[in-house]
SERO-4910 file (N, C-alpha, C, O; in steps of 0.05 Angstrom, whole numbers):
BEGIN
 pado doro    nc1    nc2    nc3   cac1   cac2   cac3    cc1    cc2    cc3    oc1    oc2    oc3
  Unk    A     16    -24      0      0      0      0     17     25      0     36     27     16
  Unk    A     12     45    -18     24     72    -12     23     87     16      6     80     32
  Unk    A     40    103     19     34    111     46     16    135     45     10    144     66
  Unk    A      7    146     22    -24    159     22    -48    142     38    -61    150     57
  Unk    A    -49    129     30    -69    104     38    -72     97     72    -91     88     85
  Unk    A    -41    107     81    -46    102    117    -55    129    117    -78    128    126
  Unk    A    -48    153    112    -59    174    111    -87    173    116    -96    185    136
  Unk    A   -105    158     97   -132    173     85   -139    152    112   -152    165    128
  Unk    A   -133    119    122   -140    113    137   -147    132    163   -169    136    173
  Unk    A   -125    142    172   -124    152    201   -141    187    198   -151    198    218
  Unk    A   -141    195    181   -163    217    176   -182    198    176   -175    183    194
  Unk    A   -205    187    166   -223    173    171   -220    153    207   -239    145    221
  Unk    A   -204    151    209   -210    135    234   -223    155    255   -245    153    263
  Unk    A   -202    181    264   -210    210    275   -241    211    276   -257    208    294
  Unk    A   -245    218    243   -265    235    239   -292    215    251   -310    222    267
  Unk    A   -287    185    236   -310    170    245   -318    169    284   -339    171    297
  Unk    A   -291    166    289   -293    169    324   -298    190    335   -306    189    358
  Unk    A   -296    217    322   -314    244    334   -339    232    327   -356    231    344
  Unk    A   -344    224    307   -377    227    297   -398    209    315   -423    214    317
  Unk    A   -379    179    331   -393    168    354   -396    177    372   -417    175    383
  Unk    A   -373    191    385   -368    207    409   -390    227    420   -403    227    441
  Unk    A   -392    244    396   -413    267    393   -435    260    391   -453    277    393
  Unk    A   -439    242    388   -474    223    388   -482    220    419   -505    223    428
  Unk    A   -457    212    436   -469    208    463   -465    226    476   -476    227    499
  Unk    A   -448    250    467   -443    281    481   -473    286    473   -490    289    491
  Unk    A   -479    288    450   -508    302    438   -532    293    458   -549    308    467
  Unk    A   -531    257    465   -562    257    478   -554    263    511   -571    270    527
  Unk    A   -528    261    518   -523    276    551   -539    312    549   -553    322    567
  Unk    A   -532    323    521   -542    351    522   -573    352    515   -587    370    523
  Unk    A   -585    326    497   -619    337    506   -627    326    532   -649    333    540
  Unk    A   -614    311    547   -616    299    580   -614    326    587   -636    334    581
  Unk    A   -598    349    597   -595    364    604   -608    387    591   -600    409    597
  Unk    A   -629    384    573   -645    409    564   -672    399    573   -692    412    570
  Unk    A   -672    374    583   -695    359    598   -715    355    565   -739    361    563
  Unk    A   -696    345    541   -711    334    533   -733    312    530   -737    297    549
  Unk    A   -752    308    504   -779    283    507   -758    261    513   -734    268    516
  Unk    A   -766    234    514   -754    213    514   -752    197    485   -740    177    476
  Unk    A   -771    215    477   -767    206    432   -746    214    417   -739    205    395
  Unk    A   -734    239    432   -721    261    424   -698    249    405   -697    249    381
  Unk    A   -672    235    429   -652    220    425   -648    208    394   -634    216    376
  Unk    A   -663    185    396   -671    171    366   -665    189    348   -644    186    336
  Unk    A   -685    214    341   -685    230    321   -654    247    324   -656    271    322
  Unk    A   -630    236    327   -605    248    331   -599    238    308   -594    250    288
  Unk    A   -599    208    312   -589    190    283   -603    199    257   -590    203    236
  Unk    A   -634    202    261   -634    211    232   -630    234    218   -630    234    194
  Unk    A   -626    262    240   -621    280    224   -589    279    224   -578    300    217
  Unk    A   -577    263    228   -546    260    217   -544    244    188   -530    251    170
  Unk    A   -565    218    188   -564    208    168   -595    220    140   -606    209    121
  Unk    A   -596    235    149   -617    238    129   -607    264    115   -623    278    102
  Unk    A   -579    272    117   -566    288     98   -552    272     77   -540    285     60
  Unk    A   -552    244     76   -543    217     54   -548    210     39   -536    203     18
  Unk    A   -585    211     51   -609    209     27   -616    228     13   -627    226     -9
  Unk    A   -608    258     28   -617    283     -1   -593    291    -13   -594    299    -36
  Unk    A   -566    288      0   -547    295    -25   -535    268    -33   -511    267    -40
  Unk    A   -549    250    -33   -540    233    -45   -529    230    -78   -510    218    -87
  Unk    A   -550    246    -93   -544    265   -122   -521    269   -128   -508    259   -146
  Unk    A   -515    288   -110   -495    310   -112   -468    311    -97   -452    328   -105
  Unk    A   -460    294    -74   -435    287    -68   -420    283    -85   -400    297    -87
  Unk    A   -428    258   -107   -411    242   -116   -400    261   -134   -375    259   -137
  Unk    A   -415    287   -150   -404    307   -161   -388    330   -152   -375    346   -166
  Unk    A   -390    329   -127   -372    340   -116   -340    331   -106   -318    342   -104
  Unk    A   -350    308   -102   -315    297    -95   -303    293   -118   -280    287   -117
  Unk    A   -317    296   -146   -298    300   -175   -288    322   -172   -263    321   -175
  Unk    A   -296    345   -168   -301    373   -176   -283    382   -163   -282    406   -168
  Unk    A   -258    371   -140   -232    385   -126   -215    361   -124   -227    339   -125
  Unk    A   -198    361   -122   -185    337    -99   -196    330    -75   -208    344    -58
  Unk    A   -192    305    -75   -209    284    -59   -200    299    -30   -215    315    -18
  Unk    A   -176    294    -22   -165    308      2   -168    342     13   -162    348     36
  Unk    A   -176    357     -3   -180    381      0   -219    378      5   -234    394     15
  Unk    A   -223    357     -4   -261    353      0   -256    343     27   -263    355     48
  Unk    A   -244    325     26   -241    312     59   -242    321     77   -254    313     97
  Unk    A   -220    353     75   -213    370     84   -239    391     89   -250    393    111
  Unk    A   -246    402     70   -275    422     76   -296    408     86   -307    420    105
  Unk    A   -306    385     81   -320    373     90   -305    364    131   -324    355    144
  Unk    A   -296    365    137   -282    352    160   -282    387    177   -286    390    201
  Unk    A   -277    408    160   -280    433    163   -319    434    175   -325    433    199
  Unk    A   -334    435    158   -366    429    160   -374    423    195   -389    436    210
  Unk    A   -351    389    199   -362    380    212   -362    395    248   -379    399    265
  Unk    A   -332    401    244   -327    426    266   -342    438    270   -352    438    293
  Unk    A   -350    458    247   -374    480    251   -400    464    267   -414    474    284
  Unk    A   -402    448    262   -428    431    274   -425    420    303   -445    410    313
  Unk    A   -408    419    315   -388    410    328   -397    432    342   -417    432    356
  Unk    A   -376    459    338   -370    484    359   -411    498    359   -422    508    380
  Unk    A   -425    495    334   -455    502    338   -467    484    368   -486    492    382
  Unk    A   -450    455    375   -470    449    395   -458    453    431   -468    451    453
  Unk    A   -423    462    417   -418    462    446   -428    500    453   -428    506    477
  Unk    A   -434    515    440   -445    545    447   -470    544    448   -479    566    451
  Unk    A   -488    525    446   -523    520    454   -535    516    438   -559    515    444
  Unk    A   -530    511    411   -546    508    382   -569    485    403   -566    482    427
  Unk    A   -588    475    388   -605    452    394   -582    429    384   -570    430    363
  Unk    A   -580    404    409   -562    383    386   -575    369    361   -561    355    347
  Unk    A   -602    375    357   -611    359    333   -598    380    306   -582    370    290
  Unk    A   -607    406    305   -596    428    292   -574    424    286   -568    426    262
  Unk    A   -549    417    313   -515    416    303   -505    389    293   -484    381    283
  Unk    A   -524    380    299   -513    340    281   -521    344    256   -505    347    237
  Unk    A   -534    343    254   -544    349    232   -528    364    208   -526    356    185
  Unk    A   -520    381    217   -497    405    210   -472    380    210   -465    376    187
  Unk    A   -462    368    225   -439    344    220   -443    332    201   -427    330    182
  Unk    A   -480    314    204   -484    306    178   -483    308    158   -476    289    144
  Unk    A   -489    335    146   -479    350    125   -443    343    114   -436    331     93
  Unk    A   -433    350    125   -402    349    123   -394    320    122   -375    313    108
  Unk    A   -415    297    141   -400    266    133   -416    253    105   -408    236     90
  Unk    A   -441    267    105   -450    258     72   -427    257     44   -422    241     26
  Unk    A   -417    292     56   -403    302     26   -371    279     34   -356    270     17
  Unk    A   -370    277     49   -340    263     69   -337    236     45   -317    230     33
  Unk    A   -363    223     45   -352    195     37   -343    182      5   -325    168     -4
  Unk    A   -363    197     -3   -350    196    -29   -321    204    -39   -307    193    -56
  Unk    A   -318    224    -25   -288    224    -30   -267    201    -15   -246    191    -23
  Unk    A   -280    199      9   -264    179     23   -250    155      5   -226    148      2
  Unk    A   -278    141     -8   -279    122    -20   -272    121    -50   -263    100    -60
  Unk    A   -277    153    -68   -258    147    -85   -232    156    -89   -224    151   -112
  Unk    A   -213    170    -71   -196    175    -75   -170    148    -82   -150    148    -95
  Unk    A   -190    123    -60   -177     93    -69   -167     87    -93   -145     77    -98
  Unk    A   -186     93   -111   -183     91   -136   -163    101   -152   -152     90   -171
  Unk    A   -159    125   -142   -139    145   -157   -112    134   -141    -92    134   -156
  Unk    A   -108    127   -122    -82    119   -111    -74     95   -107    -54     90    -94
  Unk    A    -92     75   -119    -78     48   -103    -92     41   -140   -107     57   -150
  Unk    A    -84     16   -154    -73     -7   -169   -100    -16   -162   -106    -12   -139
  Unk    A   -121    -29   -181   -148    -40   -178   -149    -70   -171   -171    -82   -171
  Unk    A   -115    -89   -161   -118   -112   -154   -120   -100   -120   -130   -118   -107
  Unk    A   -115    -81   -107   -112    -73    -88   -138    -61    -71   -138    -57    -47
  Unk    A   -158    -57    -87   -176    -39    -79   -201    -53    -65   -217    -40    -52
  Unk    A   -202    -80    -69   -222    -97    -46   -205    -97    -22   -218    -89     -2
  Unk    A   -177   -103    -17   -165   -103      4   -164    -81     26   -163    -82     50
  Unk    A   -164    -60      8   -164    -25     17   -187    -22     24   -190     -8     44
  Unk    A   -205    -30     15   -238    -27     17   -241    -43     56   -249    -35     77
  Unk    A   -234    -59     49   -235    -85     74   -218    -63     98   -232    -57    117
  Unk    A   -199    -56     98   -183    -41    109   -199    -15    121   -195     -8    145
  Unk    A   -214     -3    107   -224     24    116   -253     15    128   -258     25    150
  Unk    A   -266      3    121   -292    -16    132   -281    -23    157   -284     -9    177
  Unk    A   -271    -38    158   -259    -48    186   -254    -30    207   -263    -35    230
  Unk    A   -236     -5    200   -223     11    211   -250     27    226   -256     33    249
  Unk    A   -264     33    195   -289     49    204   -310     27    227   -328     41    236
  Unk    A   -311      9    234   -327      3    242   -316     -4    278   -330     -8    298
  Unk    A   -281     -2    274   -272      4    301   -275     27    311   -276     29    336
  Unk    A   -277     44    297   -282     77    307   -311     80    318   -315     96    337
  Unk    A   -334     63    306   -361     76    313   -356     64    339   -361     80    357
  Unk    A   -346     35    352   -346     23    378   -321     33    388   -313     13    401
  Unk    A   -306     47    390   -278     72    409   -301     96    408   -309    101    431
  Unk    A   -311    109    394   -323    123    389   -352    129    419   -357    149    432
  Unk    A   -362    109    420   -379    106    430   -371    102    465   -381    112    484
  Unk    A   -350     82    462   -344     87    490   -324    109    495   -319    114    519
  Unk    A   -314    122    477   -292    152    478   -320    172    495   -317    181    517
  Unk    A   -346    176    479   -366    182    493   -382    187    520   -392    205    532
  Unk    A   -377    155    521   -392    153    555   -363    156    567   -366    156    591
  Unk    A   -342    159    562   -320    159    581   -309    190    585   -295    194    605
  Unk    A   -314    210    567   -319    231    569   -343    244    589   -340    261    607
  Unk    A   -363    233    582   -388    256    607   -383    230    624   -396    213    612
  Unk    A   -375    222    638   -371    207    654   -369    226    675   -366    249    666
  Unk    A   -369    225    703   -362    245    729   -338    249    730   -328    271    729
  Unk    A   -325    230    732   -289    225    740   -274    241    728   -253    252    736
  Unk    A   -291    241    697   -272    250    672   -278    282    670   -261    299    663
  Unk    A   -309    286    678   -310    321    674   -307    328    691   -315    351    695
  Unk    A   -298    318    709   -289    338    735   -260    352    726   -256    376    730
  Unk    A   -240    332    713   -217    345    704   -216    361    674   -195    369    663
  Unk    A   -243    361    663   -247    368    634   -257    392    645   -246    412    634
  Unk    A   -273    399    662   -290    424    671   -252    453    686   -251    478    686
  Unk    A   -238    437    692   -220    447    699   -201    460    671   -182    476    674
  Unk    A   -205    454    656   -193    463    631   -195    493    623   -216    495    612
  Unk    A   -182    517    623   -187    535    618   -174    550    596   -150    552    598
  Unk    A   -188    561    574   -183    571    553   -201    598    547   -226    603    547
  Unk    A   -175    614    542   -197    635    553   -216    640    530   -213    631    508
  Unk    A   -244    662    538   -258    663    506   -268    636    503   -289    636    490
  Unk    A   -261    611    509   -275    596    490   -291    582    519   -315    586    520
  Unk    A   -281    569    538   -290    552    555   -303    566    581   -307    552    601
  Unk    A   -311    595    580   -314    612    596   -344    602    613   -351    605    636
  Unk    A   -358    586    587   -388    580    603   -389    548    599   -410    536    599
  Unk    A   -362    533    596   -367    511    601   -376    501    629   -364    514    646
  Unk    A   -385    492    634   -395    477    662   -406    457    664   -413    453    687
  Unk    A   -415    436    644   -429    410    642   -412    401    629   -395    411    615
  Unk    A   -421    364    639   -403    348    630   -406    346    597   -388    336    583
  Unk    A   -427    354    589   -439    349    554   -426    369    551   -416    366    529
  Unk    A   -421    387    559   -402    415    537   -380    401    543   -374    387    523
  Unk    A   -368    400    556   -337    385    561   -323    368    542   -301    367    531
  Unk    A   -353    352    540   -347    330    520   -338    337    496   -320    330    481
  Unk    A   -364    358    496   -370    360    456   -343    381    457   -332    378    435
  Unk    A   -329    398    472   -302    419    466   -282    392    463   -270    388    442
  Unk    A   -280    381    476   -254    351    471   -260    335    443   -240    325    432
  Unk    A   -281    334    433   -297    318    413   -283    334    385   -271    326    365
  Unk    A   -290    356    391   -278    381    371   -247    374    345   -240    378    322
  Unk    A   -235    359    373   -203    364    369   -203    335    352   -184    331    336
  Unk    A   -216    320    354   -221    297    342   -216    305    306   -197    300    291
  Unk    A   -242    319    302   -243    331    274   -219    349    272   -208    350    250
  Unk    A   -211    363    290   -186    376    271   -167    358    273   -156    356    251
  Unk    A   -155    342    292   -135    328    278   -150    305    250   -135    295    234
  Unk    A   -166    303    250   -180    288    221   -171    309    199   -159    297    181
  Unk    A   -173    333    197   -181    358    189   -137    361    174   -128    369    153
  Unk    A   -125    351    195    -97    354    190    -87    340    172    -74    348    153
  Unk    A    -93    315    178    -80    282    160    -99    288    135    -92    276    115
  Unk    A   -127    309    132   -143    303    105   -110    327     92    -95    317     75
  Unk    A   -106    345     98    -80    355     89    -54    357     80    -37    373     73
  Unk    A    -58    333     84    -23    316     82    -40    288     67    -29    266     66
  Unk    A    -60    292     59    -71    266     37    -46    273     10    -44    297      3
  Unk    A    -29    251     -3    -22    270    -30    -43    277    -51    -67    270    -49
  Unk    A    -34    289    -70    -54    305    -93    -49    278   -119    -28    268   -128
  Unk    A    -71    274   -126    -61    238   -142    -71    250   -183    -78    237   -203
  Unk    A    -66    277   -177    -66    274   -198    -90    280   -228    -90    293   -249
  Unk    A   -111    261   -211   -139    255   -224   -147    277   -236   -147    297   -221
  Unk    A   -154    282   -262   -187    290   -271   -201    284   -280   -196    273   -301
  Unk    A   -229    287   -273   -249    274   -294   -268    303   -304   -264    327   -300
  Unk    A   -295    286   -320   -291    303   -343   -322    319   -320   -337    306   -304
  Unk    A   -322    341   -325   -339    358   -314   -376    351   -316   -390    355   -336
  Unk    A   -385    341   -290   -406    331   -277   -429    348   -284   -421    370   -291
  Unk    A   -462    345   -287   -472    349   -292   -476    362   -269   -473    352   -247
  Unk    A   -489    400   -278   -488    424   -251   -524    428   -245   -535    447   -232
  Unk    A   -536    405   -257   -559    420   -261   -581    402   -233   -592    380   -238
  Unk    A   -582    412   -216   -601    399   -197   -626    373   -207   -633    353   -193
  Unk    A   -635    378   -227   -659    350   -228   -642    335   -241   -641    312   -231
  Unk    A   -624    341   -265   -617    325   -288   -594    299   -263   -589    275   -264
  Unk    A   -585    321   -245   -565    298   -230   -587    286   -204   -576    272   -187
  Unk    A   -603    288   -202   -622    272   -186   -629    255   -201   -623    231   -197
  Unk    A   -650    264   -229   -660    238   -245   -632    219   -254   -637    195   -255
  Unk    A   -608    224   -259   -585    202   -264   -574    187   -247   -564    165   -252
  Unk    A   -576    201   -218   -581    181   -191   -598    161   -193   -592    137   -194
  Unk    A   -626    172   -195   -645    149   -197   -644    129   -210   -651    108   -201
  Unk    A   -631    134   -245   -628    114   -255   -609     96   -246   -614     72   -246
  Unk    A   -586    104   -238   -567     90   -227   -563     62   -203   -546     44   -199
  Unk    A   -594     73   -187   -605     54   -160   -621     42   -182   -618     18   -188
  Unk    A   -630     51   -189   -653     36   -213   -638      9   -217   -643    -14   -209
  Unk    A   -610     23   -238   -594     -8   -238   -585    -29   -228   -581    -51   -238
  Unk    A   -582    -18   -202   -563    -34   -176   -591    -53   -173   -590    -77   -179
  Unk    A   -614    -42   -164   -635    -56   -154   -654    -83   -179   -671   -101   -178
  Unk    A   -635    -70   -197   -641    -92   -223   -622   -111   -221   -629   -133   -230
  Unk    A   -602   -109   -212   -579   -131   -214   -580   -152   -186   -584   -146   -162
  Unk    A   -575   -179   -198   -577   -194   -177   -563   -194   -147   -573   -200   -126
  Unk    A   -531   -183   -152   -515   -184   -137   -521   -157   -129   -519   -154   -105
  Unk    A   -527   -135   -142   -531   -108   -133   -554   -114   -111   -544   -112    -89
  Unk    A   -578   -119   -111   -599   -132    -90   -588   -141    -80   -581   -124    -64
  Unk    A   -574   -162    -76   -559   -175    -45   -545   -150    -26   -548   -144     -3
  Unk    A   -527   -137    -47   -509   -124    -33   -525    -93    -14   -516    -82      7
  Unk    A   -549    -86    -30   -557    -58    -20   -581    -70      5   -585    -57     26
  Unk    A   -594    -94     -1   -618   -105     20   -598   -109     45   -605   -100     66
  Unk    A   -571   -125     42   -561   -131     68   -553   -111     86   -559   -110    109
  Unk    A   -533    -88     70   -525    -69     86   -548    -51     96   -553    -44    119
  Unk    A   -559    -46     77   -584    -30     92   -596    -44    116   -591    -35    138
  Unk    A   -614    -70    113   -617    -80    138   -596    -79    167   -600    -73    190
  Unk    A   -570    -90    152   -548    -80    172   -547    -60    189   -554    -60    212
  Unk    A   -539    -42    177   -533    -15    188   -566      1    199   -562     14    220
  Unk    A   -585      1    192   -620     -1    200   -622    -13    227   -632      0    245
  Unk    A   -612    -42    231   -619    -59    246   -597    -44    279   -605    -41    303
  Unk    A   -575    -39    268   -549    -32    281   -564     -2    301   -562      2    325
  Unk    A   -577     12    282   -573     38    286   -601     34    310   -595     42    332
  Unk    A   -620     28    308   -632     18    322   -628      5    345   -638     13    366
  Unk    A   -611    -22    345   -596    -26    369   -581     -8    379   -565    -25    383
  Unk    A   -574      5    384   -551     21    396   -578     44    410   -569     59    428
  Unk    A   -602     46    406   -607     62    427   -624     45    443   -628     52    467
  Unk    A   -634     22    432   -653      0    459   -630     -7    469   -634    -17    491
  Unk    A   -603     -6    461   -590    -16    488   -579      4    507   -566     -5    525
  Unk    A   -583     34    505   -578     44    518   -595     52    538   -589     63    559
  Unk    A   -631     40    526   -650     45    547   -653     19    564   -655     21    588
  Unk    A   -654     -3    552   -643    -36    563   -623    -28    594   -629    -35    616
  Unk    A   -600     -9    586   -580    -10    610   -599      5    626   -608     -8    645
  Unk    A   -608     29    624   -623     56    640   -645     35    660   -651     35    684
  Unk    A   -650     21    643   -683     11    657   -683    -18    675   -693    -21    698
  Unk    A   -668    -40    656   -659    -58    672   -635    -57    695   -638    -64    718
  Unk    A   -613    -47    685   -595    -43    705   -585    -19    716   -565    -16    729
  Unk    A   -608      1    707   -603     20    727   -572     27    715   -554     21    731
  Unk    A   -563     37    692   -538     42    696   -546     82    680   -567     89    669
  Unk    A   -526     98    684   -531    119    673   -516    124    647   -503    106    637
  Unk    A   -519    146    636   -516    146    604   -486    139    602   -476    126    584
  Unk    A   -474    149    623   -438    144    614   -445    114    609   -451    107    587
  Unk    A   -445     95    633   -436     71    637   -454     60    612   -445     42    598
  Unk    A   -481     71    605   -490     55    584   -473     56    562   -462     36    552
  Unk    A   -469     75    555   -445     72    530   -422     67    523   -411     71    501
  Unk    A   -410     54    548   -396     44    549   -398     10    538   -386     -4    521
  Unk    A   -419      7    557   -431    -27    556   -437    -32    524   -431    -52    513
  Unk    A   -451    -10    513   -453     -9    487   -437    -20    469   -445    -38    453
  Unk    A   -406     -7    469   -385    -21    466   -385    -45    465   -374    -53    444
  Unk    A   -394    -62    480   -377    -89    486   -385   -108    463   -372   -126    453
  Unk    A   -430    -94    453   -446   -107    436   -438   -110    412   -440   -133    402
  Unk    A   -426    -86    396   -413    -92    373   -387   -105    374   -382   -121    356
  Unk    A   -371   -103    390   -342   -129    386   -364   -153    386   -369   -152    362
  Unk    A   -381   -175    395   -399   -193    395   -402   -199    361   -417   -216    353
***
C-alpha cells in the first residue's frame, strides 16, 4: 500500500470516532435540556438523512476538487457543527450540520482509493477502511460515555481557555469541546492526503438532471442480482445496528439501572460480539 493510503485511513478513523463520540455528548445535552424521551432517536436521523438528499450530488462533488482538499472542507463542515452544539445550538440542529459534512466526506473517502492504489488492491483497501471504520463507531462510542462520565468532567470542567471555555460547566459541553479536536486532527491528516493527480470530465451542474441520473443508477443496482444482495443486506445492517444502539442504551437505564456514561460504554462491548 502507498503511504497515502495510511494517511486517508487515520483521517477517517479521527473523523468517524468524533462522529460516535458526539452522538453520546449530543443525547447527555438533550438529557440536560430535559428533553422528550423520543427526542434522542431523532439524533441518528437528522445525521443520516443528509445521505439520502445529497446523495445526487456528493458524488459530483468529490470529482469537482481533490479528494483530500473535500475531505478536508467537509471535515471543516463537521467542526462548525461540532463548535454550533458546544455554544447552545439545539443538538438535533448541530448534528445534523456534522451530517452535512460526513454525507459530502464519503465519497471522497472512497474514491480517492481509486486514484491511488492499483485495482488488484482496492477490495483489500476497501476491507481495510470498513474495518477501521467500524472500530471507530465502537472507540467512538465508548470515547463518549468515558468523556461525560463524572471522574472524567471533573478534570475536563478544569480546563481553561480563555474566550472559549468561559461558560463551560457541564459534562456534555466538556465533551463536545474535547470531541472538537477529534475533527481537527481528522481535518490535519485530510491535508497531508497526497494530490493523485486525477481528472475527470466535468459533472452534470444542473439539480434535477443529477437527481433523475441518480435514480437511474439505483434503478440499476436494484435490477442486478448481486446489486440486491449487496444494498438489501447493508441497509438492513446498518438499520438494524442503528436501532440497536439506542434499545440498548434504554435496556442499561431501565434494567440495570446504569446511567448514560456507563451505558455507552456497555454499548461497546455489543458490537465487538
Amino acid at each position: 500500500m502507498k503511504k497515502g493510503f495510511y494517511t486517508i485511513m487515520a483521517a477517517q478513523f479521527f473523523s468517524s470516532l468524533a462522529d460516535n463520540a458526539l452522538l453520546i455528548a449530543a443525547i447527555a445535552l438533550l438529557a440536560q435540556f430535559q428533553s422528550p424521551h423520543w427526542m434522542p432517536p431523532l439524533l441518528k436521523l437528522f445525521f443520516v438523512i443528509s445521505y439520502v438528499f445529497l446523495a445526487p450530488f456528493v458524488g459530483a462533488l468529490a470529482d469537482a476538487l481533490p479528494k483530500g482538499r473535500v475531505m478536508f472542507l467537509t471535515n471543516a463542515v463537521k467542526v462548525v457543527g461540532c463548535t454550533m452544539m458546544f455554544y447552545g445550538v439545539h443538538p438535533l440542529l448541530a448534528y445534523a450540520v456534522v451530517g452535512l459534512g460526513a454525507a459530502a466526506y464519503s465519497p471522497a473517502k472512497y474514491g480517492i482509493l481509486t486514484e491511488l492504489l492499483p485495482h488488484k488492491y482496492l477490495v483489500q483497501a476497501n476491507g481495510w477502511i470498513e474495518g477501521l471504520t467500524v472500530l471507530s463507531i465502537i472507540l467512538g462510542t465508548v470515547l463518549g460515555g468515558f468523556l461525560i462520565a463524572p471522574f472524567t468532567a471533573e478534570y475536563l470542567l478544569k480546563l481553561h481557555v480563555p474566550g472559549v471555555t468561559t461558560n463551560m460547566d457541564t459534562a456534555a459541553e466538556a465533551a463536545v469541546f474535547v470531541i472538537t479536536f477529534g475533527y481537527v486532527v481528522a481535518a490535519i491528516f485530510n491535508l497531508r492526503i497526497p494530490l493523485t493527480g486525477a481528472h475527470y470530465e466535468r459533472q452534470l451542474n444542473h439539480p434535477i438532471l443529477m437527481a433523475q441520473k441518480f435514480v437511474g443508477c439505483v434503478k440499476q443496482l436494484w435490477c442486478d442480482r448481486l446489486g440486491q444482495i449487496s444494498l438489501a443486506v447493508t441497509t438492513l445492517f446498518w438499520g438494524a445496528g442503528a436501532t440497536l444502539q439506542f434499545i440498548v442504551l434504554d435496556w442499561a437505564k431501565v434494567m440495570l439501572g446504569l446511567p448514560l456514561d456507563k451505558g455507552a460504554m456497555l454499548q461497546g462491548y455489543v458490537p465487538l460480539g
